[in-house]
ZAMARGU-4260 file (C-alpha; in steps of 0.2 Angstrom, whole numbers, plus 5000, padded with zeros to 4 digits):
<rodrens>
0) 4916/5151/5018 | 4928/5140/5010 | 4925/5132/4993 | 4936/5115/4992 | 4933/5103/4977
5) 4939/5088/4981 | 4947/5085/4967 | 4963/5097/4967 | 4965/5105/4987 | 4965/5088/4999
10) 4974/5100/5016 | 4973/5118/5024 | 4988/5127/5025 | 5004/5118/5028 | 4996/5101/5026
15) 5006/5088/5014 | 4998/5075/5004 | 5007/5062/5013 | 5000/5069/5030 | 4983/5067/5025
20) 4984/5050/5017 | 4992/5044/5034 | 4977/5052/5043 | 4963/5044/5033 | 4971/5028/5033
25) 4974/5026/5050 | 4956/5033/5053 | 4951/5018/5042 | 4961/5005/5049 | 4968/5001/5032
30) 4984/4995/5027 | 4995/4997/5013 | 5012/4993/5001 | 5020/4998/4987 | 5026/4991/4971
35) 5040/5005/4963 | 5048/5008/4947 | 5051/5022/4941 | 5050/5031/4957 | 5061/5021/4967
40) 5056/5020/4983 | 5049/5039/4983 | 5029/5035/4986 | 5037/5023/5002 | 5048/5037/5007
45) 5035/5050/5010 | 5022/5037/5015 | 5035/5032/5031 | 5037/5051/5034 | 5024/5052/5044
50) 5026/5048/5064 | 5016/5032/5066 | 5017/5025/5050 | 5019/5005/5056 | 5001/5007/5060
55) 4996/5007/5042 | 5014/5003/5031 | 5019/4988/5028 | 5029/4983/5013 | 5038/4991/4997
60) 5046/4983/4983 | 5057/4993/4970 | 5056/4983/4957 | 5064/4992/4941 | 5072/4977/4934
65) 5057/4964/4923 | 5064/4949/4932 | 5061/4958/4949 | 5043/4963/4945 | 5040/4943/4939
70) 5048/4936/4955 | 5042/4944/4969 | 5024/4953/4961 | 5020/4938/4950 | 5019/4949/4936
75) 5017/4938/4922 | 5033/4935/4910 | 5021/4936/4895 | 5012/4951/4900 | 5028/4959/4901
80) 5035/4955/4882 | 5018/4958/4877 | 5013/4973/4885 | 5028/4983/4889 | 5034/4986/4910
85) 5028/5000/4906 | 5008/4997/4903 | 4994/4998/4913 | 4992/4980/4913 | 5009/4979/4923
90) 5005/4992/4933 | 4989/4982/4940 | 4997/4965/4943 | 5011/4974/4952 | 4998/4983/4964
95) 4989/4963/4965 | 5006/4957/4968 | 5010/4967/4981 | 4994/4967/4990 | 4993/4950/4991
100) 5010/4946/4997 | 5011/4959/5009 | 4994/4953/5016 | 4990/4974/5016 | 4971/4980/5012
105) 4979/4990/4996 | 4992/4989/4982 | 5000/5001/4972 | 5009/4998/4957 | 5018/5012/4949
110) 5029/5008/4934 | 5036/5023/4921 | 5049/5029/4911 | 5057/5043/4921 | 5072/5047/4909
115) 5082/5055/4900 | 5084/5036/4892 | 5072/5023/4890 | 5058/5032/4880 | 5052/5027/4862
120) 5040/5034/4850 | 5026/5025/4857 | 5032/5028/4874 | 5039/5046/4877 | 5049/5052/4894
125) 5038/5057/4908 | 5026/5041/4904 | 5018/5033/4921 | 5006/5022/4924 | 4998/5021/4944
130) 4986/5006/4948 | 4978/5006/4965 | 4972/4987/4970 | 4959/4984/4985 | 4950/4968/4989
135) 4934/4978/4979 | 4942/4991/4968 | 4954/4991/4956 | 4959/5010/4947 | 4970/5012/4935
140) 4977/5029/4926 | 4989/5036/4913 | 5001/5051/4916 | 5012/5059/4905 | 5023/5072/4916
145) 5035/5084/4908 | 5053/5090/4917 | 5070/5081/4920 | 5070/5064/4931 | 5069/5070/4949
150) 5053/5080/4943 | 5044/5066/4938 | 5049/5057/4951 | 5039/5070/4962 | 5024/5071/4951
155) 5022/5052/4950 | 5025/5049/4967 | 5011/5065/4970 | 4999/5057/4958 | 5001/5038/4965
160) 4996/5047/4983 | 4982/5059/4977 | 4974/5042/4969 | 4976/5036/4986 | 4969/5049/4994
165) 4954/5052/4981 | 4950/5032/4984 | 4951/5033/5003 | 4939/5048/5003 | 4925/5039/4990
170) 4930/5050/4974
</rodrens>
C-alpha cells in the first residue's frame, strides 16, 4: 500500500508537475492563461510542454514592466504605487486581468523579485507572490525562495503549478 498526502507527491515515478496539471485540466475541460513577471514566460513554457496543450492553453503575458501589467491586465496604476508590483494585490488583478481578457476558466498571476537586484528591506530577493483567479475562487500566497535567479525562477514556476494542481484536485 502506498501512503500519498496530497499535499507534497501529485505523480508516480517519472510523472512531472506540468504532466499532471495538463491531465486534470483537460479531464475538466478547463482553460487557462498566465500573467508572468518574475518568471518570465517559465509557468507558459512547461504548461505548453505538454502534447495537446491548445486543448486547455490559451494566453500568456510577461508583463515585467508596471506599465505593461496596467495596459494589457488592467492592473490598476494606484494599486501599483501603493502597493508595490510586487504585492499580493497585484498578483490578484494580474490573474483577473488575464482571465478575463483571455476569456480562459483560470488566471494566474505571478509577480516577484527574482534578483540579484531589485530587493529592499521590506522586500528581500526570492520574494513571490502567486494568485490563482476562477469565475468562484480566488487564492492567493506568499513565497520567499532562497538561491540565484534561475532557481527561483524554478521554484516559482513549481509553486504557481502545484497551486494549480492543489485547486484542480479540491485541496
Amino acid at each position: 500500500m502506498r501512503i500519498r498526502p496530497k499535499d507534497y507527491n501529485y505523480g508516480v515515478n517519472k510523472e512531472n508537475l506540468e504532466e499532471i496539471v495538463a491531465s486534470l485540466l483537460i479531464k475538466k475541460g478547463l482553460t487557462i492563461s498566465v500573467a508572468e513577471s518574475c518568471t518570465g514566460g517559465l509557468v507558459s513554457h512547461r504548461l505548453t510542454n505538454i502534447s495537446g496543450s491548445s486543448n486547455y492553453y490559451k494566453c500568456g503575458i510577461i508583463s515585467y514592466s508596471n506599465q505593461a501589467k496596467s495596459i494589457f491586465l488592467k492592473v490598476d496604476n494606484e494599486l501599483i504605487k501603493e502597493k508595490g508590483a510586487v504585492s499580493p494585490e497585484v498578483a490578484r488583478e494580474m490573474a483577473v486581468g488575464i482571465r478575463t481578457s483571455a476569456h480562459t476558466d483560470i488566471g494566474l498571476g505571478i509577480t516577484g523579485i527574482a534578483g540579484p537586484t531589485g530587493a529592499t528591506p521590506r522586500k528581500p530577493v526570492g520574494l513571490v507572490y502567486i494568485a490563482l483567479s476562477s469565475r468562484t475562487k480566488q487564492i492567493s500566497q506568499k513565497f520567499i525562495f532562497s538561491g540565484n535567479r534561475e532557481e527561483i525562477k524554478w521554484k516559482a514556476s513549481q509553486a504557481a503549478l502545484d497551486i494549480l494542481r492543489k485547486y484542480l484536485i479540491g485541496a
